[in-house]
N, C-alpha and C positions, 0 to 999 in steps of 0.2 A: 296760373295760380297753383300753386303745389303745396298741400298737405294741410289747407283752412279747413278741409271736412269732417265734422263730425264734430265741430264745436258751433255750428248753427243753429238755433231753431226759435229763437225770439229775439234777433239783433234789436239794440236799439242805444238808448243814451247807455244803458244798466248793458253793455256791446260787456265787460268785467266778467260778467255770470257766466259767459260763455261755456268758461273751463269748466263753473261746476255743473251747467248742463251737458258738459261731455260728459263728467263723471255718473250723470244722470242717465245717458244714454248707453253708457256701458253695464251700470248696472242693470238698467229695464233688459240688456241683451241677456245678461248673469239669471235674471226670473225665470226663462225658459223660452220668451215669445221667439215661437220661430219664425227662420227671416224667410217666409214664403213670399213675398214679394222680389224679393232679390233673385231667389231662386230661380221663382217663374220666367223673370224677366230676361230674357234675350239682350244682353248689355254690347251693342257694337258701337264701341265707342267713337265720336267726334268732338268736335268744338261746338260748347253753348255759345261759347261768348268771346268776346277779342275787347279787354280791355288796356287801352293804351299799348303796351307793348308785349303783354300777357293773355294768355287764354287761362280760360276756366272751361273745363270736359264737361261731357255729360255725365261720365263716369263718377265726376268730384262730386256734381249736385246732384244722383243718386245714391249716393254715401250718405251726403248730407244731409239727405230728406228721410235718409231711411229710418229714424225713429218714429217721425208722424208720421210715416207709409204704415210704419207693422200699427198704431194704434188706427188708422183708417181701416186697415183691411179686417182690423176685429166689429168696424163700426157698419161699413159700407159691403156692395156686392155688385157685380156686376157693372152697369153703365154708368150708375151711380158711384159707384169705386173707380172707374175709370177719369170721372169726371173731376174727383175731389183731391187723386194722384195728379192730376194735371195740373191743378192750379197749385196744390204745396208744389210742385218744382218750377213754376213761376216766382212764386213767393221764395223759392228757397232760392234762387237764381240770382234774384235782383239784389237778395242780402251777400250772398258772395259777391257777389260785383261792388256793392258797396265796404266788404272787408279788402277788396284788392285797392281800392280805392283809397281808403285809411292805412292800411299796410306801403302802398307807393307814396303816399304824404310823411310817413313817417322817416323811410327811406332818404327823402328831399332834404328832411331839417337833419339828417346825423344822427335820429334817437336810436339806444341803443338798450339791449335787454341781456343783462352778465346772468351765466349760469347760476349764481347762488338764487339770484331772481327768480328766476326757475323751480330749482329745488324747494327753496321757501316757499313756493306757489304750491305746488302740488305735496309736501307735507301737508298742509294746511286745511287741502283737499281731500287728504286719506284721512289726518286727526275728524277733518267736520262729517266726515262720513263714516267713520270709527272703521276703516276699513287698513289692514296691514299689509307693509310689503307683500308677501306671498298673494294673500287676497288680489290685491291690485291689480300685479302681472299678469294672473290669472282672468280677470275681470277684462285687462285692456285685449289677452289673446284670444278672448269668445266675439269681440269686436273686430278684430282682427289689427290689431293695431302692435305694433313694437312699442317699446319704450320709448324711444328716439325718436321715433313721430311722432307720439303723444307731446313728450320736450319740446317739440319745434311747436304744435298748435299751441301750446300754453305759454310757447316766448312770442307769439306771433297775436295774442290776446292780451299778454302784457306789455305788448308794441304799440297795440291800439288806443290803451289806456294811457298812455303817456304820450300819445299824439293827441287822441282827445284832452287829456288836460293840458297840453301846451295850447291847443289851436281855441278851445272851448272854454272849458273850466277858469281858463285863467284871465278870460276877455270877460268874465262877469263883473258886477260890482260884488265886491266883498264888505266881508263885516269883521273887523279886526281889532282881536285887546295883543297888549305887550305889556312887557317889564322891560325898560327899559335902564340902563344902568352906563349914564352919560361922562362923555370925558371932562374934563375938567381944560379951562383955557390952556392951551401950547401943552398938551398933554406929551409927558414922557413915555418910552418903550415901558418903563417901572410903571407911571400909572397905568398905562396897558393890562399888563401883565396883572393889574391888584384887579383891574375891573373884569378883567375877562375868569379870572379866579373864584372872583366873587359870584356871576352871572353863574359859572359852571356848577357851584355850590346849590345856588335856586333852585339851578335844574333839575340838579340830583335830588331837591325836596319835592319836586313836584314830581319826578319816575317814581319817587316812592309815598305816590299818593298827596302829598299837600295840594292844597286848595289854592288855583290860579287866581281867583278874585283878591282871598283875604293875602297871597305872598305879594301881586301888584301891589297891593296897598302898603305892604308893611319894605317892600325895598324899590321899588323902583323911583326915579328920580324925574320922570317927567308930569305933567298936569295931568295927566291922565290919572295917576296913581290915586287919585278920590274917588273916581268910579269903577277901583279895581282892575285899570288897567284898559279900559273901552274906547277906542279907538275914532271911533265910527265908523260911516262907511268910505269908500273909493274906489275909483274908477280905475282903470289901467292909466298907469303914466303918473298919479298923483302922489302916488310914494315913494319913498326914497328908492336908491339904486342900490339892488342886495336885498333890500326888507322887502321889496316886490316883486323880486325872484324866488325868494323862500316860502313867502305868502301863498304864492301860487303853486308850489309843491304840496300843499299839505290837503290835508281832508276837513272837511267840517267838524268841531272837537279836537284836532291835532295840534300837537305843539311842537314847536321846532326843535334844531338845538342851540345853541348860541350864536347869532347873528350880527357879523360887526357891518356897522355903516359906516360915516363919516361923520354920525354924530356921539355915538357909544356902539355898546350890545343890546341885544335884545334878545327876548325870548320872546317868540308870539305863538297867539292861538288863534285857529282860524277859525270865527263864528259859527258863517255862512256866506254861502254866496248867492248871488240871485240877479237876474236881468234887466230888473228894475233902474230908474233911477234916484237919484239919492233924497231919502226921506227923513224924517223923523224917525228919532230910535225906538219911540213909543207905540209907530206905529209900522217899522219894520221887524218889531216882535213877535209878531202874528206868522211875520212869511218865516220865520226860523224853522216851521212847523219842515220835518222833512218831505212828506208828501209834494208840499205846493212846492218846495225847492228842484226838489226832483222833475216836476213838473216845467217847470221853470227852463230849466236844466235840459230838458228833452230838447223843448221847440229850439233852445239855441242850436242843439243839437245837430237836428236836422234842418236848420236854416244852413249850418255850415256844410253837412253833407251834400245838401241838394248843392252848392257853391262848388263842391268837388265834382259834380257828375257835370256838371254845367262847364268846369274846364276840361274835362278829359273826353277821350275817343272813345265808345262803348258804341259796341256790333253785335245785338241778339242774333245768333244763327239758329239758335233751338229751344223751344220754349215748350217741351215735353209732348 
């Protein structure tokens, strides 16, 4: 494994946050705390771990622990510090094993992370942190990190994200409205062209704020268009081919951009999703709540994790 470290230290379904608790743990380096732990420590490096075809060092997972080590060693002393370093690079061990794990699945399907991906990422990181170029570079070299290794942890956590929504996120039931804007019998390339014209126009009302319920209502052409467009729920597999590919790209709140099937276009918005199976809308209104979603969202999470450690090779050689 090369260069996962230092975007560790609460993996889990919320595995996204990573990059901004690197920016988290660059900055706590930025406050002052020194890295006496690192210092002290005698680093001769080995192999933690052999997973599938990869090692992960010991070296990587004292990188990666090192922010909960410097907040331990202001907490803990002596046998008791020694005790509590021991188990964060257990803890921290198993979660890189588990990132090299996500990272070689991603590899498998083809997914892939374009530089703008990237840049957009870590903009987004300095705006939410109100922190500037200059600031930044300067913040990533008290960590010791380049630019360009920073770039790769943040393409390699936008790697994860887009494996967890292929393999996770997308095998939920969702909850789906659309606008739909339907072909007409033996449709021509001409009504094409008027329907997909049209659908783009919606669009553009709703990027500048128009209200999804009341625009389903007033253009779209399918039954739906009474309840502003409310879908209901579905399983993988129950919806069309395209509108279930798109569906699954998006976030809770998001909306697509123009979506053609084989029945028309569409524009959908995706509810929620949730693990459940298919209920009443009255009474899937409750789980929209995002906590329980998240919640939701976790266990599937890690029912699929544990499914990857369960296929793969994993050899602890050192466990601090």
């Amino acid at each position: 494994m090369r260069q996962v470290t230092g975007l560790l230290r609460s993996w889990g379904w919320r595995h996204w946050l990573a990059v901004c608790l690197g920016v988290c743990a660059i900055l706590e380096g930025h406050a002052g705390v020194p890295l006496t732990w690192a210092q002290n420590t005698q680093l001769v490096d080995g192999i933690a771990a052999i997973v599938n075809d990869d090692i992960i060092t010991i070296t990587e997972v004292r990188e990666a622990m090192l922010p909960e080590t410097e907040q331990l060693s202001r907490q803990y002393s002596g046998l008791a510090l020694d005790q509590q370093v021991k188990a964060s690079f257990k803890r921290t061990l198993t979660g890189l094993v588990d990132v090299q794990l996500q990272l070689a699945r991603a590899r498998l399907l083809n997914l892939r992370v374009s530089e703008e991906d990237v840049h957009q990422q870590i903009d987004a990181l300095k705006k939410q942190n109100d922190v500037a170029d200059e600031q930044f570079l300067q913040l990533l070299k008290t960590r010791g990190l380049t630019l360009e290794a920073y770039k790769k942890q943040v393409a390699e956590s936008l790697l994860i994200t887009k494996v967890v929504n292929a393999e996770v996120r997308s095998r939920l039931t969702v909850l789906d409205t659309h606008i739909l804007f339907l072909f007409p019998p033996y449709a021509t390339e001409q009504d094409e062209q008027r329907l997909r014209a049209k659908a783009e126009s919606v669009l553009q009302q709703l990027r500048n704020g128009g209200e999804f319920t009341a625009l389903a209502r007033q253009y779209s052409d399918g039954p739906s268009a009474e309840t502003g467009g409310l879908l209901g729920t579905f399983k993988p597999g129950e919806l069309l081919p395209g509108f279930e590919e798109a569906a699954a790209q998006l976030r809770p709140g998001q909306i697509s951009d123009v979506v053609r099937t084989r029945i028309g276009f569409h524009i959908i918005r995706l509810e929620a999703r949730q693990a459940a199976s298919m209920r009443p809308f009255t009474e899937v209104q409750e789980d929209l709540k995002s906590e329980i979603l998240r919640d939701k969202t976790e266990r599937r999470y890690q029912e699929w994790l544990e499914s990857l450690r369960q296929q793969a090779y994993i050899k602890i050689l050192y466990e601090g």
